[in-house]
FILONU-778814 format. One record per atom (N, C-alpha, C): residue in three letters; x, y, z. Coordinates in steps of 0.05 Angstrom, whole numbers, plus 5000, padded with zeros to 4 digits. Example, Ala and Ser with C-alpha at 12.3 -4.5 7.8 and 13.67 -1.06 7.14 Angstrom:
! FILONU-778814
ALA526448865156 ALA524649105156 ALA526449345156 SER525749555142 SER527349795143 SER525850015157 
! end
This chain:
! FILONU-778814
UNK718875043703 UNK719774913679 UNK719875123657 UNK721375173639 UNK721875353620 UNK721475253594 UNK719275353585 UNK717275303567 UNK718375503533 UNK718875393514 UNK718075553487 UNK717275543469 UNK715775723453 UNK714375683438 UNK716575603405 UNK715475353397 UNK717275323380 UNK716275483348 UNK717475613326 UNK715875833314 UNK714075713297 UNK715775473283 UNK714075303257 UNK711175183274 UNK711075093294 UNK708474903303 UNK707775073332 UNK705174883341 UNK704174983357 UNK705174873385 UNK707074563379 UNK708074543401 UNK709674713418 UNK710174613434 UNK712574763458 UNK715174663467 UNK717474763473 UNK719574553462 UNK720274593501 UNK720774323518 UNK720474313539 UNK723174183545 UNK725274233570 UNK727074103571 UNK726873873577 UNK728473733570 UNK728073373587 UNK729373293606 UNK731173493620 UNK732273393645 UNK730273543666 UNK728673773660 UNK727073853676 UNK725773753687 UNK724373633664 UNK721273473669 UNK722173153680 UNK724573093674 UNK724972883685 UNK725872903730 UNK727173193728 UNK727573243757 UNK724973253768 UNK722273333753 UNK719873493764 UNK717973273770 UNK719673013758 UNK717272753755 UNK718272623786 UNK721072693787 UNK722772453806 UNK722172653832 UNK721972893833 UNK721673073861 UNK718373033874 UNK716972943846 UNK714673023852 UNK712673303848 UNK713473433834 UNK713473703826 UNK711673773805 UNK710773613793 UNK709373693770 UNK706773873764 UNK707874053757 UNK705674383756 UNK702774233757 UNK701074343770 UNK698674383763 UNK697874613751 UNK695074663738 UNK694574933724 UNK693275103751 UNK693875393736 UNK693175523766 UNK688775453761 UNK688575513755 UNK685375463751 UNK685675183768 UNK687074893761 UNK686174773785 UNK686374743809 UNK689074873805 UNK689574923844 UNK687375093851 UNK685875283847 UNK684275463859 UNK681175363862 UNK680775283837 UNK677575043847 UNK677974723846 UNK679574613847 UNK680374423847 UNK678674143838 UNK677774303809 UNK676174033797 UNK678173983771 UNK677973673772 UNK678673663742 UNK677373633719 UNK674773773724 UNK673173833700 UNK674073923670 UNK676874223679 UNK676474403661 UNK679374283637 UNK678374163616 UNK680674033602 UNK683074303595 UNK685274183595 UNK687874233606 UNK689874193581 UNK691774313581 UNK693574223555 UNK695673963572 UNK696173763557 UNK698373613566 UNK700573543555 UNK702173503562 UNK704373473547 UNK705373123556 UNK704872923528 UNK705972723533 UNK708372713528 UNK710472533546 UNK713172503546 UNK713772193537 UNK715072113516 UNK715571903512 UNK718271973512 UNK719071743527 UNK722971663530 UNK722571483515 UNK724871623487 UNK725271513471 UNK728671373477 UNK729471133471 UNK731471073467 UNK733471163440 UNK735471233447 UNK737571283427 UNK738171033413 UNK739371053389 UNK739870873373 UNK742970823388 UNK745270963394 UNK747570863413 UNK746470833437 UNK744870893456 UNK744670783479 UNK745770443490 UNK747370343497 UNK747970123505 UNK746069903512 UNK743869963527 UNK742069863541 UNK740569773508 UNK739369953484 UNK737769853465 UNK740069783444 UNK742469763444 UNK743869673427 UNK744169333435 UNK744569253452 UNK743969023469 UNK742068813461 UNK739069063468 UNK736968893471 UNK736068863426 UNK736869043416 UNK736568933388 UNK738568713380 UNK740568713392 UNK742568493380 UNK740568203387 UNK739468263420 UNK739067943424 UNK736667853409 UNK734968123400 UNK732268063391 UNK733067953357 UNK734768083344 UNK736168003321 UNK737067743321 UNK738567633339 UNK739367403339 UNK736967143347 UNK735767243360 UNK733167053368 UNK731167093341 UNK730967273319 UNK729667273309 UNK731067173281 UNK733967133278 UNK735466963258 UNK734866673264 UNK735466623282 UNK734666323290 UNK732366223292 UNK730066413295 UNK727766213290 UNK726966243253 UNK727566463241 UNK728066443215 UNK729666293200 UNK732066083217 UNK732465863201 UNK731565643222 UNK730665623233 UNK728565363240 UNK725865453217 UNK725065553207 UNK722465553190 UNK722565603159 UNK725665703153 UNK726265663125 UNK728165373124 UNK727965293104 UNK729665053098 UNK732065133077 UNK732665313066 UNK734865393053 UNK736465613070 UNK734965693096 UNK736465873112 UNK737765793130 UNK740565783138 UNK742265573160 UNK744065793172 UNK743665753203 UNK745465893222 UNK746865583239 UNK749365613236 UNK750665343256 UNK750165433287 UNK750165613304 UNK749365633325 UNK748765863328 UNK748265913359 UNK747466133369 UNK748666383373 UNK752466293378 UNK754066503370 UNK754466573345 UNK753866373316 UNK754766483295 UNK751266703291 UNK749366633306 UNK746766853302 UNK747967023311 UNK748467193331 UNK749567373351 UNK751367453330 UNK753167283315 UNK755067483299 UNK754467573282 UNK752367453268 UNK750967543238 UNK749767813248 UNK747867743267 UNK747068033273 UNK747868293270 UNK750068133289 UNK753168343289 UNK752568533262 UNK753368363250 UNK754968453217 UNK752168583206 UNK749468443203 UNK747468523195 UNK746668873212 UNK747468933235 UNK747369213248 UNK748669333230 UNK751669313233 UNK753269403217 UNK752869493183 UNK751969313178 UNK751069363139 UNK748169523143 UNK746069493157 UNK743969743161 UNK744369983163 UNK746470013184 UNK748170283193 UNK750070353172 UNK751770233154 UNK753070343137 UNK753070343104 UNK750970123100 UNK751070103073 UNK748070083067 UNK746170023086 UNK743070093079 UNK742770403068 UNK743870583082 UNK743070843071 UNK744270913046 UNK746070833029 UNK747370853008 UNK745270722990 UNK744670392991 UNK743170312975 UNK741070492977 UNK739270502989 UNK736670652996 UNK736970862979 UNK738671062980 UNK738271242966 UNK738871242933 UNK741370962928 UNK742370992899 UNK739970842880 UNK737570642900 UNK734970592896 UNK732270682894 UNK732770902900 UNK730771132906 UNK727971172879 UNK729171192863 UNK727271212845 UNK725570912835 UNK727070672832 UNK726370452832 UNK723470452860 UNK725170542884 UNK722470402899 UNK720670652905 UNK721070802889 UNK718670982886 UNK716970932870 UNK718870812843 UNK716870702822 UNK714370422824 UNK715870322848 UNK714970052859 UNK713070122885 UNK712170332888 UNK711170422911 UNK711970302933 UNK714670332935 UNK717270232966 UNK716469962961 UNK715469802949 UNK715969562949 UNK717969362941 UNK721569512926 UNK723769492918 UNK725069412951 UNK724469652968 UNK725569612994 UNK726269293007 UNK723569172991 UNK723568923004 UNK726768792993 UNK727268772969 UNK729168752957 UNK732468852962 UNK732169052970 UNK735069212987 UNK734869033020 UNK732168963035 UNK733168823053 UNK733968483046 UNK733568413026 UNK733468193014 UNK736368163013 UNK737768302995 UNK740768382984 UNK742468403008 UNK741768603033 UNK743268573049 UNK744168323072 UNK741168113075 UNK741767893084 UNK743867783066 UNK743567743036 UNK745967603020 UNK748167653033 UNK748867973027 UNK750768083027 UNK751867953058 UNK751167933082 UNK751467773107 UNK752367583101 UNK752167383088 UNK751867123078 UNK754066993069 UNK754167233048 UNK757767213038 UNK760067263054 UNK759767503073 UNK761367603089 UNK761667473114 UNK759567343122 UNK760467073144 UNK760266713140 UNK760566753114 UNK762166453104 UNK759666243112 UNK761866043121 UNK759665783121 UNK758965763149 UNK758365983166 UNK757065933186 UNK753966053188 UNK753766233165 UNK751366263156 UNK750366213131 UNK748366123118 UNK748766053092 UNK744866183078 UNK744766173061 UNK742266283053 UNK741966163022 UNK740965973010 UNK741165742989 UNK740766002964 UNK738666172965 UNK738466342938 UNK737366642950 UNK737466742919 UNK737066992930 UNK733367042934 UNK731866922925 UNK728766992929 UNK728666852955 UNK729966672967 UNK729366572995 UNK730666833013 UNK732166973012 UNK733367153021 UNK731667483017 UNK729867432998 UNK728267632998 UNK726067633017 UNK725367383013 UNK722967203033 UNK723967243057 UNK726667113058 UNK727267183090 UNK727067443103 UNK727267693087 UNK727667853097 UNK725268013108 UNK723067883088 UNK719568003098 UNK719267843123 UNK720067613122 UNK719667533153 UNK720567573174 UNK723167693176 UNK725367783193 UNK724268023202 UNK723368183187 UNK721668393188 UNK719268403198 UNK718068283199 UNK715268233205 UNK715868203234 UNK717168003237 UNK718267863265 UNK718468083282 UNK720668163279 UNK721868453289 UNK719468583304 UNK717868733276 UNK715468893279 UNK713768803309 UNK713068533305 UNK711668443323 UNK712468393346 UNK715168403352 UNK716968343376 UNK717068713393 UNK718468883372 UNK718269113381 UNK715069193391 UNK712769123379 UNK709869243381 UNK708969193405 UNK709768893406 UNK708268703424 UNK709868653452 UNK712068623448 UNK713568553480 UNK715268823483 UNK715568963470 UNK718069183475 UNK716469453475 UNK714269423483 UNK714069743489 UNK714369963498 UNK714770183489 UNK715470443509 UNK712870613515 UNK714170623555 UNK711770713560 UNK712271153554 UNK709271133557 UNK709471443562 UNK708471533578 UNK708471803587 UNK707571893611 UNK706772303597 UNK703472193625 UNK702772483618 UNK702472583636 UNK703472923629 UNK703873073647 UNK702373323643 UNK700273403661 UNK698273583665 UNK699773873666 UNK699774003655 UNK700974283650 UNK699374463658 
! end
């Protein structure tokens, strides 16, 4: 495996199709010190590998839409000013709600910047607040959101949700590999 030293840190910058051939062959280096006394006493440097998903990857573009949409719909079963007509208009909101994260969250974010610094990022809550609206308007009366502080509210919860869905059922595993 071809190893370098990267200059800023102490890590090592390792290929990932290597270590992924070295995992699937079976291959994975031991240190010469343990092949020769063969204890695993003598601590070892390791290198953990987390497969990370891409934000385009198909497979996690998928699985956020459905977690999005399962997590719109139980956010209007528990708000009463928050209304989705069905399951495809959730799936579409999502839609659109991906879409405005990816192209107009980073605009606000930054033309907000000093506000939620001043707020110690607690404005943020507010830009996700704005962008549910902004959903709201843009998919008519199949989604509806009664005001804008319910839409702020909604959005700590949508969030929260998320949080706990990604933490709790969606984990990525990692794997360590003895160098």
């Amino acid at each position: 495996m071809d190893q370098k030293k990267d200059l800023n840190s102490n890590h090592e910058i390792i290929d990932e199709q290597e270590v992924i051939e070295n995992l699937l062959d079976g291959n994975a280096k031991q240190s010469n010190s343990q092949k020769q006394n063969g204890s695993e006493d003598i601590k070892q440097p390791q290198v953990i590998y987390t497969k990370q998903v891409g934000c385009f990857d198909m497979r996690s573009i998928a699985i956020n839409l459905i977690v999005y949409t399962l997590v719109l719909m139980v956010t209007s079963g528990w708000f009463q000013g928050f209304y989705i007509a069905s399951f495809w208009d959730a799936l579409n909101t999502a839609i659109v709600m991906t879409v405005l994260n990816i192209i107009l969250k980073p605009i606000i974010v930054i033309l907000t910047l000093p506000l939620t610094i001043m707020t110690f990022g607690l404005f943020y809550v507010v830009v996700n607040g704005f962008l549910l609206w902004v959903a709201d308007y843009l998919m008519g009366p199949s989604f509806e959101i009664n005001s804008f502080g319910l839409a702020i509210l909604a959005s700590v919860f949508i969030s929260l949700l998320r949080i706990g869905i990604n933490h709790y059922i969606l984990k990525e595993d990692s794997l360590k590999i003895n160098i």
